[in-house]
C-alpha positions in Angstrom: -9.2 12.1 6.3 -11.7 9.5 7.5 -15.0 10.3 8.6 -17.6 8.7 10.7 -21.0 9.4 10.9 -23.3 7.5 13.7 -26.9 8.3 14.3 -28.3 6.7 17.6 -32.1 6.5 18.9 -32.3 6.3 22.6 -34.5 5.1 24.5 -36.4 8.2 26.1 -36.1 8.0 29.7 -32.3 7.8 29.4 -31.8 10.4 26.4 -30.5 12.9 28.9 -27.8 10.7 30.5 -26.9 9.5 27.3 -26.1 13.1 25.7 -24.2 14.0 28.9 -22.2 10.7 28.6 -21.7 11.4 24.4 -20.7 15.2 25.2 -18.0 13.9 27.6 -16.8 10.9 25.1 -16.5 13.5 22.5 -14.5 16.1 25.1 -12.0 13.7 25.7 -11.8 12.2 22.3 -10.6 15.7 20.6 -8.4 16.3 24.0 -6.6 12.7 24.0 -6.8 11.6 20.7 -3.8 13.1 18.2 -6.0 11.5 15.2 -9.2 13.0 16.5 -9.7 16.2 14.7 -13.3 16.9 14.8 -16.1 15.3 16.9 -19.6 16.9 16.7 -22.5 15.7 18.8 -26.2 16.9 17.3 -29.6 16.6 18.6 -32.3 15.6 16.3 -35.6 17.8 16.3 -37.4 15.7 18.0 -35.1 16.5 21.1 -32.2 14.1 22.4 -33.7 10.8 21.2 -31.9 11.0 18.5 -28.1 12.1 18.6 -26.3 12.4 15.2 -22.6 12.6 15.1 -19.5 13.7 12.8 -16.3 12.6 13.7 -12.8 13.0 11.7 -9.9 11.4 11.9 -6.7 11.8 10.2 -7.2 8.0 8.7 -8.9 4.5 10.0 -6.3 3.8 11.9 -6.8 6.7 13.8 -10.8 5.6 14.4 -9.2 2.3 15.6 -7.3 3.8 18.0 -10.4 5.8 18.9 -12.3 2.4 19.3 -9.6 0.8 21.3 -9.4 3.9 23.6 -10.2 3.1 27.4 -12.7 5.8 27.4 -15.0 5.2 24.2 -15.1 1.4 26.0 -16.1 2.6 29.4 -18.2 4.6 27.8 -19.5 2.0 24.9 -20.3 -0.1 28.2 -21.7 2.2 30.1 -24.6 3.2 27.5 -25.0 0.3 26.0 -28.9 -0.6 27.4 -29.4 3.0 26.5 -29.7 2.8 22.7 -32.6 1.8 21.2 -30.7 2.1 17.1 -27.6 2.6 16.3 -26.2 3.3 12.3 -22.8 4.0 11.8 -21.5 5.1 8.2 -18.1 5.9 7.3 -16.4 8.0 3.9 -13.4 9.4 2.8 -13.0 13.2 2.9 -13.3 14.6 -0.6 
């Protein structure tokens, strides 16, 4: 299994839209994705500034097809201006 980990800070007066627009990415991801087995969307304590995710996929090709999907684009598009940081990690399940 291959798992991603991304942590984003947003800029504040978009935080909102941007969790409503991440909740839906990761709705349609599990629902549309074969490879997409888990997709968790976290709020940091300081509130939605920061959003921390956990995906897993069955392997990187999966995440590729993930990547290429029309819907992470729109949405990669969309929120774009939104994000102030963005860190992406990525490991093998153990």
């Amino acid at each position: 299994m291959y798992v991603v980990t991304v942590t984003f800070r947003v800029h504040p007066v978009r935080a909102d839209e941007f969790l409503a627009a991440m909740r839906e990415n990761a709705v349609t991801s599990l629902a549309s994705e074969p490879g997409c087995h888990r997709f968790d969307v976290a709020i940091g304590e300081d509130g939605p500034t920061t959003v921390f995710l956990y995906e897993l996929y069955s392997d990187r090709a999966a995440f590729d097809a993930h990547l290429a999907s029309a819907h992470f684009k729109a949405f990669d598009r969309a929120v774009a201006d939104w994000v102030a940081e963005k860190s992406v990690q990525t490991y093998a399940l153990a």
